[in-house]
Structures are given as structure tokens and as C-alpha cells.
N, C-alpha and C positions, 0 to 999 in steps of 0.2 A: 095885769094889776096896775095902778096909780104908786106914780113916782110918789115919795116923799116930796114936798115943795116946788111939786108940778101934777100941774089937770093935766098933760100929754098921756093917754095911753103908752107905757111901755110895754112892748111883747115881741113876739117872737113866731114864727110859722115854717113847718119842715116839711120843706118839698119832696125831698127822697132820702132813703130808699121809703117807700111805702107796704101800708101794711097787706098783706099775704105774695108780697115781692118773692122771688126765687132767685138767690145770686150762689155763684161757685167759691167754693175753699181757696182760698189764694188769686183771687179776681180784684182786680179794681175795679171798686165801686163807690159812684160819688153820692156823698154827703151835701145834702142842696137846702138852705134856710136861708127867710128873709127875717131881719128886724123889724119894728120899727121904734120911732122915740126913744126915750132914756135919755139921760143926762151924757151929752159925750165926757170922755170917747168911755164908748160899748164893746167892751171883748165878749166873744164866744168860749165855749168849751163843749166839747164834744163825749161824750160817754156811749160806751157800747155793754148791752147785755145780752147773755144767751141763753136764760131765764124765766123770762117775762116780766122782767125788771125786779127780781128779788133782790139782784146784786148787781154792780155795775162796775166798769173798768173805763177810766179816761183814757181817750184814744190820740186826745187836737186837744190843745191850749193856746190861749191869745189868738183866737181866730178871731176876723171880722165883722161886724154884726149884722152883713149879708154878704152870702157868698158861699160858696161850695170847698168841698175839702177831700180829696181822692185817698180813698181808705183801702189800704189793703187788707183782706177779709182774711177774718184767723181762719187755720185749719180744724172746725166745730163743723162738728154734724148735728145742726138742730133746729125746730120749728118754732123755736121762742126765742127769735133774735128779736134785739130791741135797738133804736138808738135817739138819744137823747140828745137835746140841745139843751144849753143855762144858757143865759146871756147876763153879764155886770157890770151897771152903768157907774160911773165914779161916783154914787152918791150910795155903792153900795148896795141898791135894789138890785134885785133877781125878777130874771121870766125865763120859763121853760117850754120846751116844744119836746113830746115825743109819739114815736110812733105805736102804731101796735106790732102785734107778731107778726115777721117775715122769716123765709126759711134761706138758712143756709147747706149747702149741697159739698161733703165733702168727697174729697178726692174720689173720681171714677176710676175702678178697677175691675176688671174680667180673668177668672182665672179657665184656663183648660182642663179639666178634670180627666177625661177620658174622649178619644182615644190619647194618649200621652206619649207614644210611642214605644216597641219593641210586639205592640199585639199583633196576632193573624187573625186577620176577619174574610171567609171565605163572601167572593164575589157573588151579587145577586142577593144577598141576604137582608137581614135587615139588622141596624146596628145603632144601641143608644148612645147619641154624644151628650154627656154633661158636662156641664161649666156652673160655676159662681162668680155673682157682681156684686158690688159693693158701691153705698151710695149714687145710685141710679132711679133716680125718682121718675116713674113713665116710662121707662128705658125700652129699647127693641134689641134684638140680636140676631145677626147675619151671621150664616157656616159657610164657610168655603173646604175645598181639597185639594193640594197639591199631588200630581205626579212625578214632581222633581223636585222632593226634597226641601221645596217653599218656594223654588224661583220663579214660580205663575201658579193661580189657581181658577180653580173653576167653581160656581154658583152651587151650594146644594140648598140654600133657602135664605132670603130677604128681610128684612122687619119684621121677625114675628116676637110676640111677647117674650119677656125676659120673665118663663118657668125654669129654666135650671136644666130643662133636656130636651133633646130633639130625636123620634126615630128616622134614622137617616138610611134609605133605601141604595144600599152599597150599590155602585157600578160595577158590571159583570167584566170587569181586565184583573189583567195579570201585572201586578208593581210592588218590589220592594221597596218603595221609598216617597212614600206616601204620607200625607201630613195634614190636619185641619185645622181651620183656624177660625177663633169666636173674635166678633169684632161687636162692642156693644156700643151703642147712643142714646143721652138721655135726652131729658126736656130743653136742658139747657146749650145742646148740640153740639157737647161733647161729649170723645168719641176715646176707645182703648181696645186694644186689643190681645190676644195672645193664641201663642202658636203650639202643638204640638211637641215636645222638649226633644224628638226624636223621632226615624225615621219609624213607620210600619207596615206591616203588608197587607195587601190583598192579591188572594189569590183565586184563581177557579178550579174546582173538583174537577180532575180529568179520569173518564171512565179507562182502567186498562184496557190493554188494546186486549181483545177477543176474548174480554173479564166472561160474561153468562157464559160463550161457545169452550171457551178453554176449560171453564169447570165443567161444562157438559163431555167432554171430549179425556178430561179428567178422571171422572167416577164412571163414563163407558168402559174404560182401560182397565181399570180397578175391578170392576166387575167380570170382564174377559176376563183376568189371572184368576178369578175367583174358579169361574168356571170350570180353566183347565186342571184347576187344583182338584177340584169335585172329580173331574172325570179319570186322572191317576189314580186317584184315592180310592174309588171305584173296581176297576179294575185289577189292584192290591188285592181288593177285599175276597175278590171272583180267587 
């Protein structure tokens, strides 16, 4: 716009954040505009919405009329962040800069669903792990398993999409104290994790020892007494 009692162009132009930007809940992120003209001296003020500018919240006052201003981002989960520049020159004229919609990414959370601890899942089998995330835009998720309880683990799969379950192809050992663990990442390369709240087993079906030969050797024996019964009875009867 035109100063009252100045040809100068006053205005204003907002470097960052820009619009389809992706920044994190609780991130510092900088606020970047240049002025130009206006009547000195030129304060700033700065406005933030999460809207698409229906409403607006002042974040900065008497800032500069160029220059940057490190915002710490509320904790909003949402795709219609906005923020806004006014600039007032002492003769009382206004100029404004704002941006379009950017997203804000709130707090990343992975919870473990299952296995949780206290299950027996027989080795070799096969077995669904579920988990839920929260605010994870793009996000991937890796499973591990520990043998001891969580003090090392070992790979059962890498970056695969964040669907909510994995069937996981049990190892055929024998451990009580056994444990998985989801570790999710999203766009913004942050990263959470969680563990099994308790130990649980795996274990391997072991055939008795001479399980088929002992019931054969079993219902042979059973049959002998039958036998001799027959043939007393028999004989009685004579």
C-alpha cells in the first residue's frame, strides 16, 4: 500500500515458514520477513493461526521491520497453520504478509499392543504384533526381539509402512524372557519407541519321548488282558 504523505512503497514479504512447510509440535521454528519503506521507525507483529486464518493468536510484538523471530510451535496437530506479518509505521499505516497453509506434526507416539507380555507363543509359528502411532505423517516401523529381557535385540523387520500389524514368523527356541520392541519414524526424522511392558515366552512343542510306540505298546497290553479274560471265562463256561 502507499504511505499517507509518502510515494515510498510500504510493505512487507514473509520468507518462512512457507506454505505446504512440515515442522514438529514443540520445534523451533524461524519466522523470516523483510520490510520495506514506511515512515520510521516500523515495528512488526507477528500472528499465528491454525485455521486457515479464521482466527488468529499474536505470537511477537515490536519486532523489527526485518528480521527473523524463533517461534516455538504450539503443541496442534494440524494442516491449516497460518502465520502472519502486520508491519506500523509511526504515521500509523499497516502492511501485511501472510502465508498459506503449512502443517504442523504433533508429538510422535508408538504404542505396543501386542505381544505385551505374560503370552506363550509356541516357536516356529506364526505370530501377529500390533502397535498404534500417533501423529506420524509418512512414518515407517521397525520390530525387534529380545532374548534377555530387552538387554539386546535382534531384527525381525526394517521400514515397513506404518499399518498397525506385522505377521512375524516366530524363531523356533526355547525363552522365557522374551520381548518386542516397535520403533516408529516419520517425515520429519523423528523417531519413538516402545517396548513390551513384560517378559513372554516362547517355546517348542516337544514330542514325548516314545509318545506313538508307548500308546502302541499301551493298547497291545490292554488287549493281552483282554484276551486272558476271554479265555478264563471260557473255560468257566465248559
Amino acid at each position: 500500500m502507499v504511505a499517507s504523505g509518502d510515494l515510498k512503497v510500504f510493505g512487507v514479504s514473509l520468507k518462512s515458514p512457507k506454505t505446504g512447510d512440515v515442522v514438529a509440535a514443540g520445534s523451533q521454528c524461524e519466522v523470516n520477513w523483510t520490510g520495506t519503506e514506511g515512515t520510521a521507525p516500523v515495528t512488526a507483529e507477528i500472528f499465528y493461526s491454525n485455521d486457515s486464518g479464521a482466527s488468529w493468536a499474536s505470537i511477537a510484538q515490536s519486532q523489527p521491520q526485518s528480521g527473523s523471530y524463533l517461534w516455538t510451535v504450539p503443541d496442534d496437530t494440524t494442516k491449516e497453520a497460518r502465520i502472519r506479518v502486520i508491519e506500523t509505521d509511526s504515521g500509523s499505516n499497516t502492511t501485511k504478509a501472510e502465508s498459506g497453509d503449512f502443517t504442523i506434526q504433533g508429538p510422535l507416539a508408538v504404542t505396543l499392543i501386542q505381544p505385551n507380555g505374560g503370552e506363550s507363543i509356541a516357536g516356529g509359528s506364526t505370530y501377529e504384533i500390533k502397535w498404534d502411532t500417533s501423529s506420524g505423517d509418512n512414518a515407517t516401523v521397525s520390530l525387534f526381539y529380545s532374548t534377555d529381557s530387552g538387554t539386546s535385540y535382534s531384527i525381525i523387520v526394517t521400514n515397513i509402512s506404518d499399518t498397525g500389524s506385522y505377521v512375524w514368523s516366530v524363531p523356533s527356541i526355547d525363552s522365557t524372557t522374551v520381548r518386542v520392541k516397535a520403533v516408529v519414524k516419520d517425515s520429519l526424522n523423528r523417531t519413538a519407541e516402545d517396548v513390551s511392558d513384560a517378559d513372554f515366552t516362547i517355546m517348542l512343542a516337544v514330542p514325548e519321548v516314545g509318545g506313538p510306540a508307548k500308546m502302541a505298546s499301551c493298547t497291545g497290553a490292554f488287549m493281552l488282558v483282554l484276551f486272558f479274560i476271554g479265555r478264563k471265562r471260557s473255560r468257566r463256561e465248559r
